[in-house]
C-alpha positions in Angstrom: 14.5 27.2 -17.3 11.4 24.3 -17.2 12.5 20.8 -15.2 10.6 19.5 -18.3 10.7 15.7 -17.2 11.3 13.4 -20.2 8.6 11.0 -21.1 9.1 7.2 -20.6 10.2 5.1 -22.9 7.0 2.7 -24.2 7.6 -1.5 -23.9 5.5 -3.3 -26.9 3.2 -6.3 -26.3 5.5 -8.9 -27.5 8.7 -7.1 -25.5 6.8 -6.7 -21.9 8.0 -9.9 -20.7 11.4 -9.7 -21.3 12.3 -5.7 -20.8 10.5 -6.4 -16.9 12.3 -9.6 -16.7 15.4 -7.7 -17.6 15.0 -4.1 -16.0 12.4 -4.8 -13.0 9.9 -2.5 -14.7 7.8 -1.5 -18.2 5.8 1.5 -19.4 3.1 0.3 -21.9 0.9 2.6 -24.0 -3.0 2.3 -23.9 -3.2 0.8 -26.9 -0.5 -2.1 -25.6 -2.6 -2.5 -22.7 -5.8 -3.2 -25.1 -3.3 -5.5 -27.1 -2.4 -7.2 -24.1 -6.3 -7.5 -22.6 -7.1 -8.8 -26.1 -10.1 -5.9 -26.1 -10.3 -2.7 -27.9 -9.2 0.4 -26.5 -12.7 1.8 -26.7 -14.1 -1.0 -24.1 -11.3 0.2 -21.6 -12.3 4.0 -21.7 -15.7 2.8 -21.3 -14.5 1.7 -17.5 -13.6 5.0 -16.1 -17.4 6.3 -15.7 -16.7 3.6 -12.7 -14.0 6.2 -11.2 -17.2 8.3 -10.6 -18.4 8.7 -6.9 -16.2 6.3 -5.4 -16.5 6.2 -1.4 -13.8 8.3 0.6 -10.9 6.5 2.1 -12.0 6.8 6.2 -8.2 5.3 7.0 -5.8 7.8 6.1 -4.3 8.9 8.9 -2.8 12.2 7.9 -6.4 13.5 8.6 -6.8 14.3 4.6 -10.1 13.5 2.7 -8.4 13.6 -0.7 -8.5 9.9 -1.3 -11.7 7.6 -2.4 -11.5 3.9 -3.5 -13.0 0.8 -4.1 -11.6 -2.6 -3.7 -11.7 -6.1 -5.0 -10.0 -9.3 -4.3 -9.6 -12.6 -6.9 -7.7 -15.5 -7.6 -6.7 -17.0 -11.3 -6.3 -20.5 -11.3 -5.4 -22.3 -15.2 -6.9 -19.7 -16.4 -9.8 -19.1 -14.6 -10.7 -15.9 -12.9 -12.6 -16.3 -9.8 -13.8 -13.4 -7.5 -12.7 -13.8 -3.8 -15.6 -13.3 -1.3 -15.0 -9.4 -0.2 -12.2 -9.3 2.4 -10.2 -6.2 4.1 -6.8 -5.2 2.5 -3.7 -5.5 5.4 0.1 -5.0 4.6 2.3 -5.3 7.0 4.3 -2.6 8.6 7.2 -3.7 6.9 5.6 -2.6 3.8 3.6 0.6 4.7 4.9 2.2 7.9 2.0 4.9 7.7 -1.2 1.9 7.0 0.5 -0.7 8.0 -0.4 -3.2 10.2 -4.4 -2.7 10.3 -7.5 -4.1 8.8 -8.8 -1.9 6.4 -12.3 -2.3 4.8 -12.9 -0.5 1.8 -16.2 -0.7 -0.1 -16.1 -3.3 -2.7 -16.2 -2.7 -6.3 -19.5 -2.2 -8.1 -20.9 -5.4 -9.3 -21.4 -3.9 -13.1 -17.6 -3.1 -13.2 -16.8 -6.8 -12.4 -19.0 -8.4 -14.4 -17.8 -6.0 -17.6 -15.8 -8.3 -20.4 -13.2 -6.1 -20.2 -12.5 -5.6 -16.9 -12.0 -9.5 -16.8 -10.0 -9.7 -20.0 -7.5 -7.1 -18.6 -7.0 -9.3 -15.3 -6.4 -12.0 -17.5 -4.7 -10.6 -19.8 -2.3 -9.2 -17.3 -2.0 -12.7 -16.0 -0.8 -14.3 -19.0 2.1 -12.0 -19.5 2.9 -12.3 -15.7 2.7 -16.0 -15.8 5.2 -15.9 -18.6 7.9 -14.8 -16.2 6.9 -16.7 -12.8 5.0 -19.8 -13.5 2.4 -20.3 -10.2 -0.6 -22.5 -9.5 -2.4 -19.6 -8.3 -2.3 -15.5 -8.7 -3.9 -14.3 -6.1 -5.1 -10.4 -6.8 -5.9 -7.5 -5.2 -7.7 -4.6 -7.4 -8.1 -1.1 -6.1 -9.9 2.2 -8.0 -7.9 5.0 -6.5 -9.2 9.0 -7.3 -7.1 11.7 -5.3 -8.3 15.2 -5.6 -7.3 18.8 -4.7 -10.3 19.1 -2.3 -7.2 19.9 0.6 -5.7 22.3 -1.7 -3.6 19.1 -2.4 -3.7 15.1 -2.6 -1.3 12.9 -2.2 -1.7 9.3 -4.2 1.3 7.8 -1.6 1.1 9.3 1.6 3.4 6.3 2.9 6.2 7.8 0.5 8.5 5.8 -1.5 7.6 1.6 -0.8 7.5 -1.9 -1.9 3.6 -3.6 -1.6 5.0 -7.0 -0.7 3.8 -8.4 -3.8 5.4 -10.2 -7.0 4.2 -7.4 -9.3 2.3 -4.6 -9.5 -0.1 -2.4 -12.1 -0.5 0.9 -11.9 -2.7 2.3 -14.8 -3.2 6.3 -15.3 -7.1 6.2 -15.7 -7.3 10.5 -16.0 -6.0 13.5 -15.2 -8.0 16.6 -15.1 -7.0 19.8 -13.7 -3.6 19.2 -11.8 -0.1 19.5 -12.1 2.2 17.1 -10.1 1.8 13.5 -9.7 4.7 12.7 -11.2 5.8 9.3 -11.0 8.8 7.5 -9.4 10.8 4.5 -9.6 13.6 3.2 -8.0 15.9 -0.2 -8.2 15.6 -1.7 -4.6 19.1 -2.9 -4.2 21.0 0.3 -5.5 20.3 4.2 -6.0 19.5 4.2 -10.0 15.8 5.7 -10.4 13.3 7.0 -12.9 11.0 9.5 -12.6 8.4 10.6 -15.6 4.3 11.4 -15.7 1.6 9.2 -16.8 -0.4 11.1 -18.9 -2.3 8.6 -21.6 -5.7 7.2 -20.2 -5.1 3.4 -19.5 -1.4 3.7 -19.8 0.5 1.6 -17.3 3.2 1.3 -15.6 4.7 -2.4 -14.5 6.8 -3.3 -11.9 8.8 -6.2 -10.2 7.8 -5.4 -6.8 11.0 -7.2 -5.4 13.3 -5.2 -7.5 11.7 -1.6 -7.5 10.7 1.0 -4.8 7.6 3.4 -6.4 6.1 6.2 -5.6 4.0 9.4 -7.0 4.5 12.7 -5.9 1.5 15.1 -4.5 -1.0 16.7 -6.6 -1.9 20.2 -6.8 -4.9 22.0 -8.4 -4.3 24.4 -11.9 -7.8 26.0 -10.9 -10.3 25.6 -8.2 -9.9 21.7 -8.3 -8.5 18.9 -9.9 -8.4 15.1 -9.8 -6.0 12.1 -10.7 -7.9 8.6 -11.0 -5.5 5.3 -11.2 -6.0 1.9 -10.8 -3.8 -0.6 -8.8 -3.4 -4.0 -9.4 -1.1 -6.6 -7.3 0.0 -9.8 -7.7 1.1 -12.2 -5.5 1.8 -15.8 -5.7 1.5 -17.3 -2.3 -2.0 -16.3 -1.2 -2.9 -12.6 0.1 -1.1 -10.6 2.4 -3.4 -11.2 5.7 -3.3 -9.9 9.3 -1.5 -12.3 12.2 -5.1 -12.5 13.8 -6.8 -13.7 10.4 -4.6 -16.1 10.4 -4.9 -17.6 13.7 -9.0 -18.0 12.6 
């Protein structure tokens, strides 16, 4: 018999603040996510020619090449989205035992991508819903185009396994999927053993979390022919400034 895994069940604009309030995590269709954004749908496909030739990750330390990104750091402020000047991404060891711990420098993303409407009007958009639930002076953001490939025979899109990001919340939209099976995504509640696992399959769907209240993770990716890809994008955020390394701190 088929493990068929059921799909999630989808949170409406007007309901996202509440249901993550309430259950630490929401699953929003693309067309809630355009809803949300206040764009249409069409201008967020339009992003994901941006997934195309991102640089390879140089940090994992598994030794795979199946990881490329781009990264981007901001800050809204009363409504005002600002772009941070390009900085390295650190979490703590606490949060990623494998990554953890280290400076890491990713290319930055491509100045026609951040200066699209769109892209903006998600951030914000995002923003606004996320202030609803924890009113802050500043949001302080981390963005991060993710594609993992088969080019290993296999690609993992969280080699750490299962973690938190040290973060208030965290985005994580399914951009594409093209010639894979796996990547099957996992949630868990933090303080207890009750978990949800289902697969992202709608371009620009998203999955929302608490980051205090819920563990997450996605399971490898394998090729149905020759090779496949998975393409996501990451957002985090946090309310107290960016996670930063001891020694940047000390500057």
């Amino acid at each position: 018999m088929t493990n068929v895994i059921p799909a999630p069940e989808l949170t409406p604009t007007k309901e996202l603040a509440q249901a993550l309030r309430s259950r630490g995590y929401v699953v929003a269709s693309a067309e809630t996510v355009a809803e949300m954004s206040k764009v249409p749908l069409a201008n967020l496909l339009n992003l994901t020619q941006f997934w195309e030739g991102l640089p390879r990750d140089p940090y994992l330390k598994d030794g795979g090449r199946y990881r490329f990104r781009r990264h981007a750091s901001y800050e809204i402020e009363g409504g005002h989205l600002n772009l941070v000047p390009h900085r390295a991404h650190w979490q703590s060891v606490d949060y990623n035992a494998l990554h953890g711990g280290i400076e890491r420098w990713f290319e930055p993303v491509q100045t026609t991508l951040l200066n699209d409407a769109a892209w903006q009007s998600l951030l914000l958009g995002l923003a606004q819903v996320l202030s609803g639930l924890k009113p802050v002076k500043t949001w302080s953001i981390e963005a991060h185009q993710f594609r993992i490939d088969t080019t290993d025979g296999i690609g993992r899109p969280t080699p750490e396994g299962a973690h938190r990001d040290g973060v208030d919340f965290v985005a994580v939209f399914l951009l594409d999927r093209v010639g894979i099976k796996g990547g099957e995504t996992r949630i868990f509640d933090a303080s207890g053993s009750a978990g949800l696992r289902f697969t992202l399959a709608q371009p620009w769907s998203v999955l929302l979390m608490n980051d205090e209240k819920m563990i997450h993770e996605s399971t490898p990716i394998q090729p149905l022919g020759d090779y496949g890809y998975r393409d996501t994008l990451v957002l985090t955020f946090r309310s107290n400034g960016f996670q930063d390394s001891p020694n940047r701190s000390q500057q």
